[in-house]
Steps between C-alpha positions, in 0.01 A plus 500: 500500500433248208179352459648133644593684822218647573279219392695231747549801790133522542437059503447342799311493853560836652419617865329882477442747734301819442414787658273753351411840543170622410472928500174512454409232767744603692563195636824212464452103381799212542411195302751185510457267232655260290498538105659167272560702161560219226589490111220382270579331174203305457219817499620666158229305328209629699704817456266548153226591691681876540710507180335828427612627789868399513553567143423894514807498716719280345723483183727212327771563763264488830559215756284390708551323833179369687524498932206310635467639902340301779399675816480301819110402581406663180398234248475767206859509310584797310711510142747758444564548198821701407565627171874603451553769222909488368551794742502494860114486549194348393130428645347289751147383443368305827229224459281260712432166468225579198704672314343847530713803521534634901759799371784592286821699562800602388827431661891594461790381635778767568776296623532108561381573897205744400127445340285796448136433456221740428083393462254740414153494578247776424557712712767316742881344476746308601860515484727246636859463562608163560886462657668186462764510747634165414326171385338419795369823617265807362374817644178610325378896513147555349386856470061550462365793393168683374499758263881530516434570898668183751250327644695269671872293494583125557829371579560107470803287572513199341765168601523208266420201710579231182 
């Protein structure tokens, strides 16, 4: 998947529906919601304000592409930043509206249908596979755990609505 395809695959209003698992609750959530992902062009000049930051993980060759994502009846909007390396992967560094880092992770594509995504936090992770099973349509499986132990599993499906 080239950077282009990926960037205008995830743009647009999309429909989502979740359902996670919680082990250690033991107990199940379903959340519908509606998510409008949109490039930003304009934001690389308050973009300064974490230079530092992007520029340990960048070289001469990095591109970076900047999703803005609005969640229905949230009025916070959160920057993703992604930072493509010349290979197939690169980082994500995820912002809200002051600017102030929320998390960072890595990400690599295997295939022009497949995303892998992995966060780290102390002691707990993330990984993500995101399917792309055509333009229109995504299946998302996120995998939490706690000192390498699964804590719990969401699985989302996600319809482009525009």
């Amino acid at each position: 998947m080239n950077r282009t395809l990926l960037m205008n695959r995830m743009s647009g209003n999309w429909i989502i529906q979740s359902t996670t698992y919680s082990l250690v609750k033991k107990n199940i959530k379903t959340l519908i919601n509606e998510v409008e992902w949109l490039p930003i062009y304009d934001k690389l000049q308050n973009l300064k304000y974490i230079r530092n930051h992007i520029s340990k993980k960048t070289d001469s060759s990095t591109e970076i592409y900047i999703l803005e994502k609005k969640i229905q009846n949230i009025q916070e909007k959160i920057l993703h930043i992604f930072l493509f390396n010349k290979k197939s992967n690169g980082y994500i560094i995820k912002l809200d509206d002051h600017f102030q880092i929320l998390s960072q992770s890595t990400f690599k594509y295997y295939s022009n249908n497949v995303i892998f995504i992995n966060q780290k936090l102390e002691n707990h992770e993330i990984t993500e596979k995101i399917y792309f099973l055509n333009d229109n349509l995504k299946i998302v499986k996120s995998v939490f755990y706690k000192n390498n132990n699964c804590i719990g599993i969401c699985f989302s499906s996600e319809i482009k609505i525009s």
